[in-house]
N, C-alpha and C positions, 0 to 999 in steps of 0.2 A: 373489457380488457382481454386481450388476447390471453390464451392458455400457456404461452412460454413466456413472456411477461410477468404471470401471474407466479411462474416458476422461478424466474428471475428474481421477485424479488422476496418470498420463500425465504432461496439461497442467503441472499442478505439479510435477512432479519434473526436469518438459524447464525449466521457469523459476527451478528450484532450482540444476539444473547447469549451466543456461546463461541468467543471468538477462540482460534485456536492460537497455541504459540502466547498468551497470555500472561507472561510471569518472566522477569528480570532474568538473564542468563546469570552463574557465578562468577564465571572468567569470561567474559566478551571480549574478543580480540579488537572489538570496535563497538560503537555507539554513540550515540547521538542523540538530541533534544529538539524536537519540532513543536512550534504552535500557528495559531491560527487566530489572530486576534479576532479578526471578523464575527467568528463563532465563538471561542474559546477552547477550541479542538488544543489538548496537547498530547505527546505521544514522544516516546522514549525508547529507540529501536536498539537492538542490541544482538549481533551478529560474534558466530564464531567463525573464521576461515581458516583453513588450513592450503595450504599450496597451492592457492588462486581459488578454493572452492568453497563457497561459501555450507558450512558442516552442519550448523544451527541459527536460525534465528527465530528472534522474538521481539515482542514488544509490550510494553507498560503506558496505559492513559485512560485519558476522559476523552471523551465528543460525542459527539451524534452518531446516529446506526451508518451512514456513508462513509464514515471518518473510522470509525470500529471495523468495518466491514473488510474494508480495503486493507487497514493494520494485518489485519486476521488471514480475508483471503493472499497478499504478496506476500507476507512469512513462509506461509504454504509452497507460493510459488517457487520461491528464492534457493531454500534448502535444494542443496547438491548441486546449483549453478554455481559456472563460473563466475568471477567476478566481472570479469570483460562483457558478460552478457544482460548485466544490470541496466544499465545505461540504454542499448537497444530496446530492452525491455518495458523500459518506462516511457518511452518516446513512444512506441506503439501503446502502449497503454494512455499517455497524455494524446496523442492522438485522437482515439477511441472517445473519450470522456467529451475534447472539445470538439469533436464532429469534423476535427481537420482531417482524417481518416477514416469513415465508417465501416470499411469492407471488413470482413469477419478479418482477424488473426490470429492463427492458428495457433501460435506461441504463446499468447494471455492464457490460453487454458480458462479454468473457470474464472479468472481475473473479469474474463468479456460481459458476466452477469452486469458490471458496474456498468454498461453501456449508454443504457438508460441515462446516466450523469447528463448526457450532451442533451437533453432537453430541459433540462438547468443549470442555466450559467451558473450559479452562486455558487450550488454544490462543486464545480470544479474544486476548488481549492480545500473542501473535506476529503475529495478524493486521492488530492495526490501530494497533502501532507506527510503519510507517511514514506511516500516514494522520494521526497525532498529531501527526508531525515535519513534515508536511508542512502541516498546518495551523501549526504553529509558527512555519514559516518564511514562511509568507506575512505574517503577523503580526509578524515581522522579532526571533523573540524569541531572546535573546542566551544565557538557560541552556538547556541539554540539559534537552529533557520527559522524563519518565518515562511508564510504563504503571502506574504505583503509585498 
């Protein structure tokens, strides 16, 4: 196994068992309910914005270390973006995961650890559960998305 592989996924298991952003906001301006039937991934993302900028997020669930990880690492990511840059954000990140895009991007930040994903189909849908919900809840939408 390569030596940044081996780092890679390090990264993910340190945000597996210690994800950050991990606890229900009080006043979320938004949030949202995601699962994952396939696995049982579920996840509860919960965003504060202020004036198009997203000021806090978090998130609350159960899944696998790909599905924790990804919660954990895009909470990270999200805080003090604008909202308008969500959406791009995930496209390149969905990108990434399904190999429709492999070239490095510069903008995932350490999001790019999950890269790895695209040598697992199945994993796909642990990964970008909570990018689902969290486009959801910007969208202010009332049912739990699925990965289905």
């Amino acid at each position: 196994m390569s030596e940044l592989r081996e780092i890679y996924q390090e990264v993910i298991l340190d945000h597996c068992r210690a994800p950050r952003n991990c606890r229900a906001l009080a006043d979320p301006s938004h949030q949202a309910e995601g699962y994952n039937p396939l696995c049982g991934d579920k996840v509860v993302v919960y965003l504060r914005v202020d004036h198009g900028v997203i000021m806090e997020a978090s998130f609350e669930g159960v899944g696998c270390a790909i599905s924790t990880a990804t919660a954990s690492l895009m909470t990270e990511a999200l805080k003090g973006r604008k909202v308008g840059d969500v959406q791009p954000l995930f496209k390149d990140f969905h990108d990434m995961v399904t190999g429709a895009d492999a070239a490095p991007q510069p903008r995932l930040g350490k999001l790019e650890v999950l890269g790895g994903v695209r040598e697992f189909p199945g994993r796909v849908k642990c990964a970008t559960l909570a990018w689902h919900t969290v486009l959801a809840a910007l969208q202010d939408q009332p049912e739990p998305v699925s990965t289905e």
